[in-house]
N, C-alpha and C positions, 0 to 999 in steps of 0.2 A: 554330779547331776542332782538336780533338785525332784524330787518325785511330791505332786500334787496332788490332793486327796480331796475330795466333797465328803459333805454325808447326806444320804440318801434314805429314804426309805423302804421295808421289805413289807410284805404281807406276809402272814403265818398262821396258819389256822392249828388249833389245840385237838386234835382228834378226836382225846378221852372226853372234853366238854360239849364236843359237836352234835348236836340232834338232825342235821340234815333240813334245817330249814328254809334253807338257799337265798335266803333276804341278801344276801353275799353278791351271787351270781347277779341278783337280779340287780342290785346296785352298782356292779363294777362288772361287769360281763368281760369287759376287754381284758381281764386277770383272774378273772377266777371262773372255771368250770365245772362241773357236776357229773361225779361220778354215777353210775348206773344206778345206785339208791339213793343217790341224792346229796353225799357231800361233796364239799367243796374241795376240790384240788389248783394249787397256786405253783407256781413255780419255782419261788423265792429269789426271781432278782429284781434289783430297786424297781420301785413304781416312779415313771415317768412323773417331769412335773405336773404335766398340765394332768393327770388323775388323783394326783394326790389327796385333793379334794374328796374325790368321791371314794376312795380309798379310806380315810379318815370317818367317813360317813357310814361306809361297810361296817369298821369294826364297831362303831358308835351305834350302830343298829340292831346288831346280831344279839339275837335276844339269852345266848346263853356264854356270850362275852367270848365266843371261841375264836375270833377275828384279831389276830394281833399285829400292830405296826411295832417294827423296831427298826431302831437306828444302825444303819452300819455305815462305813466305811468306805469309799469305791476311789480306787487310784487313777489317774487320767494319766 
């Protein structure tokens, strides 16, 4: 049996870097939420295609670089 694999991407936010600025939420709402003070909580599975865009823009925005895209893995 052949097992098929993509790679996808995750969102991941750095805690220790995070100030709670939520540029996050308000760029990618459909994946990232806000905790009672204000950071960001993500869930860690891949980001859909059609947001990966604004995904990439999230981390590219976050003024204290805590927004991180990684590559992983996902078997179909």
């Amino acid at each position: 049996m052949i097992t098929r694999q993509r790679v996808a991407l995750r969102l991941r936010v750095d805690p220790v870097a995070c100030d709670a600025y939520g540029y996050c939420a308000e760029i990618l709402p459909e994946r990232v939420t806000l905790d009672e003070w204000g950071y960001p909580i993500v869930d860690g599975t891949p980001v859909d295609a059609d947001l990966v865009a604004l995904a990439i823009r999230a981390g590219a925005e976050c003024p204290r670089r805590a927004v991180l895209l990684e590559r992983v893995t996902v078997n179909r």
